[in-house]
C-alpha positions in Angstrom: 24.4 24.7 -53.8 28.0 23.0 -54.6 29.1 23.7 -50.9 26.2 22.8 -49.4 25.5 19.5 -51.5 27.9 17.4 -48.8 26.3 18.3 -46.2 22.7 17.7 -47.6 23.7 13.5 -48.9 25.0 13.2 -45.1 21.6 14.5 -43.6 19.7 12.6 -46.3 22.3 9.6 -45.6 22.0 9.6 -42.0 17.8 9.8 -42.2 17.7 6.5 -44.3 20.3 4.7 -41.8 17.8 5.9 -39.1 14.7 4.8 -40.5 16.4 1.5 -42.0 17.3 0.7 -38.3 13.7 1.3 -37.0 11.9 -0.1 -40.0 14.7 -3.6 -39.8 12.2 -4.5 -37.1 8.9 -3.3 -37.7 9.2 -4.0 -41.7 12.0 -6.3 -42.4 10.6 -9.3 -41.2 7.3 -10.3 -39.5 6.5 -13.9 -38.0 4.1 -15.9 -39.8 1.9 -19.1 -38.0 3.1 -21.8 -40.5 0.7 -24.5 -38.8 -0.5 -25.6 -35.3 2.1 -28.3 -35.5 4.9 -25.6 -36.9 4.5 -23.1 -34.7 5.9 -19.3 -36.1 8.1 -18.4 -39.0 9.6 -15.4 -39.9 8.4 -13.9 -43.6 11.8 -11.6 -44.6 10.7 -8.4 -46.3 13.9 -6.7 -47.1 13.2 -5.9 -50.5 10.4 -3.8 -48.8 13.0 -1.7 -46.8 15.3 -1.3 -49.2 12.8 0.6 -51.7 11.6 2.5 -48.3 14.8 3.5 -47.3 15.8 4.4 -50.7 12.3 6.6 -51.4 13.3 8.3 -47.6 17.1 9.6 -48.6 15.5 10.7 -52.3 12.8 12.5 -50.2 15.0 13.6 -47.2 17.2 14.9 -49.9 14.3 17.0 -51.8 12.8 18.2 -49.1 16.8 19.4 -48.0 16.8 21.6 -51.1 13.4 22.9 -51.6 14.4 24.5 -47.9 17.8 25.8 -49.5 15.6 27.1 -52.2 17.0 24.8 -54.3 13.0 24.9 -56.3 14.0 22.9 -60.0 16.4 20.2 -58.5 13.5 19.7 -55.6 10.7 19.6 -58.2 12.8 16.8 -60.5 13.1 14.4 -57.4 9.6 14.8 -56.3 9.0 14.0 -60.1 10.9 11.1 -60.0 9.2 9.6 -57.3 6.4 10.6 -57.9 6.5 8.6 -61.8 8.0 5.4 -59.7 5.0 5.9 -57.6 2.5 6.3 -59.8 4.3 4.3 -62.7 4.5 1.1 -64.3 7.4 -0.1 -62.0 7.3 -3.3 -60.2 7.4 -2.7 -56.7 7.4 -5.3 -54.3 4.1 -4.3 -52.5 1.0 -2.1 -53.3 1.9 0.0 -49.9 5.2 0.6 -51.8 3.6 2.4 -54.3 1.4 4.4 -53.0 4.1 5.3 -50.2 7.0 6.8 -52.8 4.7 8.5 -54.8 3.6 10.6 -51.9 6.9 10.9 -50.7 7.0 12.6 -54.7 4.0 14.6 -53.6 5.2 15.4 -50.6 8.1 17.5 -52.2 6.6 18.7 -54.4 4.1 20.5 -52.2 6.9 21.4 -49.9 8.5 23.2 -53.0 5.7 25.4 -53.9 4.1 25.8 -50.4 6.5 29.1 -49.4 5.0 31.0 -52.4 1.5 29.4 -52.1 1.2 30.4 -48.1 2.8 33.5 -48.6 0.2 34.3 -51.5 -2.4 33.2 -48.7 -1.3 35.3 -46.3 -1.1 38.4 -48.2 -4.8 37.9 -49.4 -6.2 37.0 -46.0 -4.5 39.9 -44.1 -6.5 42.3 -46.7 -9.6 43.1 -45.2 -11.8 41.6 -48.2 -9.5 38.4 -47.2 -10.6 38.8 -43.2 -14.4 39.1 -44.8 -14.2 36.0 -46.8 -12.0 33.9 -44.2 -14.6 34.4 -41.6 -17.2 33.5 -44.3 -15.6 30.9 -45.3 -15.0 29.2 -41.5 -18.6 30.3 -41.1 -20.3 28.3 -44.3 -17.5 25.1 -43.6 -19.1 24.8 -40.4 -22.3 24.7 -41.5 -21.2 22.3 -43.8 -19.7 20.2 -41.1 -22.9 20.1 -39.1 -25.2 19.1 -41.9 -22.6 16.3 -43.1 -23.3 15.3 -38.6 -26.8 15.4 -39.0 -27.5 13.2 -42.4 -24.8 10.8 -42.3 -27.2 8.7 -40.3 -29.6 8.2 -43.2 -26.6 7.3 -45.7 -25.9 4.3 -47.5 -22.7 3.5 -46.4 -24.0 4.4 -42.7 -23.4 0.6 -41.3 -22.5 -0.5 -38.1 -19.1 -0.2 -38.4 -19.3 3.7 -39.8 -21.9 4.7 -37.3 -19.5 3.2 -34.4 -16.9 4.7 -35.6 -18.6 8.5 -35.7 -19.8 8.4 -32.2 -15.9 7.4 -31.2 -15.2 10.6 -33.3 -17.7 12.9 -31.7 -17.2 11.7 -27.8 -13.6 12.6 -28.5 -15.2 15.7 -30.7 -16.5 16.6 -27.1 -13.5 16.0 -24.7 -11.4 18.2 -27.6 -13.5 21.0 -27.0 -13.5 20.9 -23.2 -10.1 20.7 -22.7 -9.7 23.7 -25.5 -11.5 25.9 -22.8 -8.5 24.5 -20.4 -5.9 24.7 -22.4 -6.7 26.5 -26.0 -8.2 29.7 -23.8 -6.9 29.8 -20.6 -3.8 28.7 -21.7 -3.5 26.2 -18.4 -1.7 22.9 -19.5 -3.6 19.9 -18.3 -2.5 16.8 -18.8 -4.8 15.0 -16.4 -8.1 15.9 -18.1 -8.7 11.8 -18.2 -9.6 12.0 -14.7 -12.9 13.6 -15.3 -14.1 11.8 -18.0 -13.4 9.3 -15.4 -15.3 10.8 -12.9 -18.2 11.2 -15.1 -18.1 7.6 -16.5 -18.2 5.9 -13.0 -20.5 8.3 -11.5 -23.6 7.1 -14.0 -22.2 3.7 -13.3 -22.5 3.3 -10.0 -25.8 5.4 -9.8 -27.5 3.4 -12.3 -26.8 0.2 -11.5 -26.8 0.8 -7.7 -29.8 2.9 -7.4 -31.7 2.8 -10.6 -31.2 6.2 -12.0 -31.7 6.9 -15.6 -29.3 8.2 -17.9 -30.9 11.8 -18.2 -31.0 11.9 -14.5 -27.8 11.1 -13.7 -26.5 13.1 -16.4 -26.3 16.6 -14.8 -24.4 15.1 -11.8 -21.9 13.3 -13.6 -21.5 17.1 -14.7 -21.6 18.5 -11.2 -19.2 16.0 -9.9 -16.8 16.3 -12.4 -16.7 20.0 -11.8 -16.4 19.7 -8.5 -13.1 18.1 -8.6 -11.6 20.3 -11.3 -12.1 23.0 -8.5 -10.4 20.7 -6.4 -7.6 20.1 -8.6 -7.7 24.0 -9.5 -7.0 25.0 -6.0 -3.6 23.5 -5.5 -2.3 24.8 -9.1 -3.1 28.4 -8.7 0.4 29.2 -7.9 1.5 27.2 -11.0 2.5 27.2 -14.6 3.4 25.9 -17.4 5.8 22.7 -17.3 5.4 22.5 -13.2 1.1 22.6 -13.8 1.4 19.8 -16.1 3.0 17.5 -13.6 0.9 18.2 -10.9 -2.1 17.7 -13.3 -0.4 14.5 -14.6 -0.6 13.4 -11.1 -3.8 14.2 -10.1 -4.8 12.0 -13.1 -3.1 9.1 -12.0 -4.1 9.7 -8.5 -8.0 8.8 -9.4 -6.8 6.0 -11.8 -5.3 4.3 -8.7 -8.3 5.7 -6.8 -10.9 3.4 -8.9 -7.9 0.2 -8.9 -8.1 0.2 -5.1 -11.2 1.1 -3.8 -12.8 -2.3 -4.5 -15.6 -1.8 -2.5 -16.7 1.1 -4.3 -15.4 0.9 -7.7 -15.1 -3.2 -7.9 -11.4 -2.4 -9.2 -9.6 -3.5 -12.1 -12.6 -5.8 -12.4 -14.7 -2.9 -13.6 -18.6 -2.1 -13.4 -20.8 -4.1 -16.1 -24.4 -4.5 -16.6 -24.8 -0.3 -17.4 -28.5 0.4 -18.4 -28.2 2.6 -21.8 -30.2 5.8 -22.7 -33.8 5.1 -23.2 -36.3 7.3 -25.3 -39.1 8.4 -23.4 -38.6 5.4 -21.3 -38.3 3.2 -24.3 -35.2 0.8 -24.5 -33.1 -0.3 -27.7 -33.2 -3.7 -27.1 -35.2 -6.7 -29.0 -36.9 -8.0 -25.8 -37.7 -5.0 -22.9 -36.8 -5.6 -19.0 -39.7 -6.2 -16.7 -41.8 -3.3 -16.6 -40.2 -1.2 -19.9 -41.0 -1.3 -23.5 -38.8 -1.0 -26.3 -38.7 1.3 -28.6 -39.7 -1.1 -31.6 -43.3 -1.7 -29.5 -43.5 2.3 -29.0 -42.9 3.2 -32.2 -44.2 0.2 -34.6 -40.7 0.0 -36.1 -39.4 -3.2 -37.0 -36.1 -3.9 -34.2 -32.7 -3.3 -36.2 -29.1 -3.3 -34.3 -28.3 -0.1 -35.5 -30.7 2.1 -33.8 -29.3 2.0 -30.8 -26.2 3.4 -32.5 -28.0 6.0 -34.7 -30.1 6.8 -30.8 -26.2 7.1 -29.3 -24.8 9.1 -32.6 -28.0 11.9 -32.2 -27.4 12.0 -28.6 -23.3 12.8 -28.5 -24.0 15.1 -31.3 -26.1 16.9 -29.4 -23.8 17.0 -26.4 -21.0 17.9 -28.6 -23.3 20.9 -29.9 -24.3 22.6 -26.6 -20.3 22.0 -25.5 -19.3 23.8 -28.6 -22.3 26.7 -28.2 -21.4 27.4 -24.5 -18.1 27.6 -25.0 -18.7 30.2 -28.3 -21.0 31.9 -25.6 -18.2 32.3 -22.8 -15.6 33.3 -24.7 -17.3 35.9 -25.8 -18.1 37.1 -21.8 -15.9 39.1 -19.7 -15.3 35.8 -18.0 -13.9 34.2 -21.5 -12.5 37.3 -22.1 -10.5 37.1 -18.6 -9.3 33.4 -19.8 -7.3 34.4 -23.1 -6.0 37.3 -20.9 -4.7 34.9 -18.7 -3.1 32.6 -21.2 -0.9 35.6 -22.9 0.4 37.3 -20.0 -0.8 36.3 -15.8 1.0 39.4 -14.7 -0.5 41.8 -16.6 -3.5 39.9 -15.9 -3.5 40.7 -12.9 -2.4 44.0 -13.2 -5.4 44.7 -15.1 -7.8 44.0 -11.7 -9.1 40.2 -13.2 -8.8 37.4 -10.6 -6.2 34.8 -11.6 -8.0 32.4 -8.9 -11.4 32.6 -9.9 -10.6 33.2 -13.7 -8.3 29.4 -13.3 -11.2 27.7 -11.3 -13.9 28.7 -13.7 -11.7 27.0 -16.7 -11.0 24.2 -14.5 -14.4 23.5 -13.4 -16.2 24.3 -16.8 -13.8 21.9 -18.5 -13.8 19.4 -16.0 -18.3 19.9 -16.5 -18.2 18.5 -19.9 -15.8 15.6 -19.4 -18.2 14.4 -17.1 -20.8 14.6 -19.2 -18.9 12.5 -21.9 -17.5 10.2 -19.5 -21.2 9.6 -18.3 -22.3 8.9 -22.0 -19.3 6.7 -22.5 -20.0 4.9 -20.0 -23.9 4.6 -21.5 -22.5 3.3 -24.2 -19.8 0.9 -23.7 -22.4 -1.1 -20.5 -18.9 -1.9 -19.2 -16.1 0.4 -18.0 -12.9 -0.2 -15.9 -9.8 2.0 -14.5 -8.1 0.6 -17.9 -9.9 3.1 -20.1 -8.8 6.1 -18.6 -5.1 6.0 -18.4 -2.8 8.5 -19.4 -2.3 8.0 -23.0 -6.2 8.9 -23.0 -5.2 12.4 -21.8 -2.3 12.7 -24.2 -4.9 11.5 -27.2 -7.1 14.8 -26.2 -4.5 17.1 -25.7 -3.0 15.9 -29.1 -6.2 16.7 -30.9 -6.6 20.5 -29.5 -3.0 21.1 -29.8 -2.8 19.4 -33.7 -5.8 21.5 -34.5 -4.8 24.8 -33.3 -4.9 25.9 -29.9 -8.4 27.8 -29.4 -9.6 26.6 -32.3 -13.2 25.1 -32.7 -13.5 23.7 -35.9 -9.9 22.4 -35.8 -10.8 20.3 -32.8 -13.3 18.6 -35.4 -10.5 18.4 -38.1 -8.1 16.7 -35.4 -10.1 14.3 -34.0 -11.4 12.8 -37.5 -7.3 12.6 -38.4 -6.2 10.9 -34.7 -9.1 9.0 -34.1 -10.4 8.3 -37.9 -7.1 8.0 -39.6 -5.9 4.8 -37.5 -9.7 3.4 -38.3 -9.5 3.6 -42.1 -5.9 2.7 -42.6 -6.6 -0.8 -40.6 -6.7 -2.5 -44.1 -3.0 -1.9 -44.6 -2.0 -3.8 -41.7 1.3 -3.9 -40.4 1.6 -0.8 -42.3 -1.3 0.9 -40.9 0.8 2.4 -37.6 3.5 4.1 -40.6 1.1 5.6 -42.6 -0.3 7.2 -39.8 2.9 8.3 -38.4 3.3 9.6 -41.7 0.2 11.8 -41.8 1.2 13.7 -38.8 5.0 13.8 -40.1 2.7 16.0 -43.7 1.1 18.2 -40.5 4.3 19.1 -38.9 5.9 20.0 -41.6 3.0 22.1 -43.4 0.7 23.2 -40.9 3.6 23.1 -37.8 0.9 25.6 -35.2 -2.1 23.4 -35.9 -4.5 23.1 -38.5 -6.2 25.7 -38.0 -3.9 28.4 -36.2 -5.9 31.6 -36.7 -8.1 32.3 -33.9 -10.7 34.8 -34.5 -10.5 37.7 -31.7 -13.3 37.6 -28.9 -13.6 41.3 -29.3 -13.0 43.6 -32.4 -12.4 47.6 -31.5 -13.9 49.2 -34.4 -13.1 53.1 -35.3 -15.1 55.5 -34.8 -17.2 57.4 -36.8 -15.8 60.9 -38.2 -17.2 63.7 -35.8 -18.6 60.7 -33.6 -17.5 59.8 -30.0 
């Protein structure tokens, strides 16, 4: 290690002058309103980013030699932090604490994770380890569904929770769409906001312009949306890889400028209000019912409480989210979904092998584009209001984040993903101006322990099985 113990303090030296130069802005200082005669203040915090910056060369520096292999001295700064984490020490801040002693944590894990995973590996490539994986993926999905189904009828299920899950499961939904895009077919698409877009303003404008219902309009949002993923697929069939994502980029902002300027259609920037909900066999979640409906409380004799509408919303993305992940368990398991993942490892022998490239890329186009709509068309339900400024780009990137961060092709990493990008930000809102590092800090412990997703192992679409002795 002597040799290599220079060059380790520079990297671990240079990291801290980094983040001190970032975090001078974002934690040094903050302004402060002081009084509306006073105006603003600036509250210094440089204690705070010294002890940061401090805790980031220690770590920087641990997590330096646990890659050497350097396990004991590794293991004693991880302790170290993690006792001034976890100890007695006065620190300026609560944040402070509980950020060094995961730091301590952090290198810790990083330490023992190359024997731990390789231990893993080793027992899930037996085939009693293949058994119990699949088991085990099986029963945690189960799990995950029941956990969908109840929370509802939870204590802790207020408004705020119950908001919060149908966030989750909308972008649950649009995770699993795109991983038919992008995850099977292997066709990076970074315009997949445009059809979520498409769905949204198509129940709009046929709700509040013609007076369809929510379950009517719901297949055509579909439609529609499919429709122009076929259009999108047709100019891209030639394309791939970093050249298909700008053309899909694009085509994303092409319908974004589409609803901005076609005012006559789309009312522009100023958006479409006034969007009827879902009803329940006609029955509306609202205290007092529109001429000629009844609301749900009069239907059913319940007292009126805010929160059914939201439970009504939560049962009905869940069951969207469902039916997206079934049908896409169901193709993938067709010669069609078959001809996708043959596509995403190699076109050419793809086509070598007789399969369409054209209809195989319109088919994950269109199907991906189908279920976008439907969620756009429930967001849309939903929020009564929508406007070109809730589908931009950084939408797409959100969703594309999610199936990428849980493992490409992956279903139940979808679900993991979008309760860390979309949950995460949610729960860490009490730690204020903190709240954007300790995020930033989550995905920092992804990268560097699970760097192919959370869940990277895809299970095959078809298994070749040997045959029996003297069988054919």
């Amino acid at each position: 290690m002597g040799p290599r113990l220079p060059a380790l303090l520079k990297d671990a030296a240079l990291t801290a002058f980094v983040a001190a130069a970032l975090g001078f802005f974002i934690v040094g200082f903050r302004t402060v309103d002081i009084g509306s005669t006073k105006g603003l203040s600036f509250d210094y915090q440089f204690a705070d980013l010294a002890v940061a910056v401090v805790a980031i060369f220690v770590g920087r520096l641990g997590l330096s030699l646990a890659a050497e292999g350097q396990r004991w001295p590794a293991l004693i700064l991880g302790a170290v932090l993690g006792i001034v984490g976890a100890g007695p020490a006065k620190l300026p801040s609560a944040f402070l604490h509980w950020f060094v002693g995961l730091a301590g944590l952090l290198i810790i894990a990083r330490t023992l994770w190359p024997s731990a995973n390789r231990a893993f590996l080793q027992a899930r490539q037996s085939s009693r380890g293949q058994s119990a994986t699949r088991a085990g993926a099986r029963w945690f999905g189960w799990i995950l569904l029941a956990v969908a189904v109840v929370m509802p009828l939870m204590p802790f299920a207020d408004q705020k929770t119950m908001d919060l899950g149908v966030l989750i499961l909308t972008y649950v939904m649009l995770g699993w769409g795109l991983n038919i895009v992008v995850g099977l077919a292997g066709l990076l698409d970074l315009g997949y906001v445009a059809f979520y877009a498409v769905g949204a303003y198509s129940y709009a404008l046929l709700s509040t312009q013609y007076g369809l219902g929510f379950w009517a309009v719901l297949p055509i949002a579909g439609a529609l949306a499919a429709t122009f993923g076929m259009v999108l697929g047709f100019p891209v069939l030639r394309l791939r890889g970093d050249y298909l994502a700008i053309v899909t980029l694009g085509f994303g902002e092409i319908i974004r400028l589409v609803l901005i300027n076609w005012v006559d259609l789309t009312n522009g920037p100023a958006g479409i209000g006034s969007i009827p909900g879902p009803t329940l066999l006609g029955a509306v979640f609202a205290e007092n019912a529109p001429p000629g409906k009844i609301t749900f409380s009069q239907m059913t004799g319940i007292p009126f409480d805010g929160t059914q509408r939201l439970v009504f919303l939560y049962y009905i993305i869940l069951g969207l989210a469902l039916v997206t992940n079934l049908f896409a368990l169901r193709m993938r398991r067709l010669p069609v979904g078959r001809a996708w993942e043959a596509l995403r490892e190699d076109e050419i022998a793809c086509r070598a092998l007789g399969i369409n490239p054209t209809n195989t890329k319109l088919t994950a186009f269109a199907i991906g584009a189908m279920f976008a709509g439907f969620a756009g068309s429930f967001f849309a339900a939903k929020q009564r209001f929508i406007s070109p400024e809730s589908f931009v780009f950084i939408e797409s990137a959100i969703i594309l984040a999610i199936v990428v961060l849980g493992g490409m092709g992956s279903q139940i990493g979808v679900v993991l993903a979008a309760v860390l990008l979309i949950g995460l930000p949610e729960w860490f809102r009490d730690l204020g101006s903190y709240r954007m590092l300790a995020f930033g800090l989550a995905m920092v412990l992804i990268m560097v322990f699970r760097p192919r997703g959370l869940i990277a192992h895809r299970e095959p679409s078809v298994r070749l099985r040997a045959a029996p002795p003297g069988g054919r």
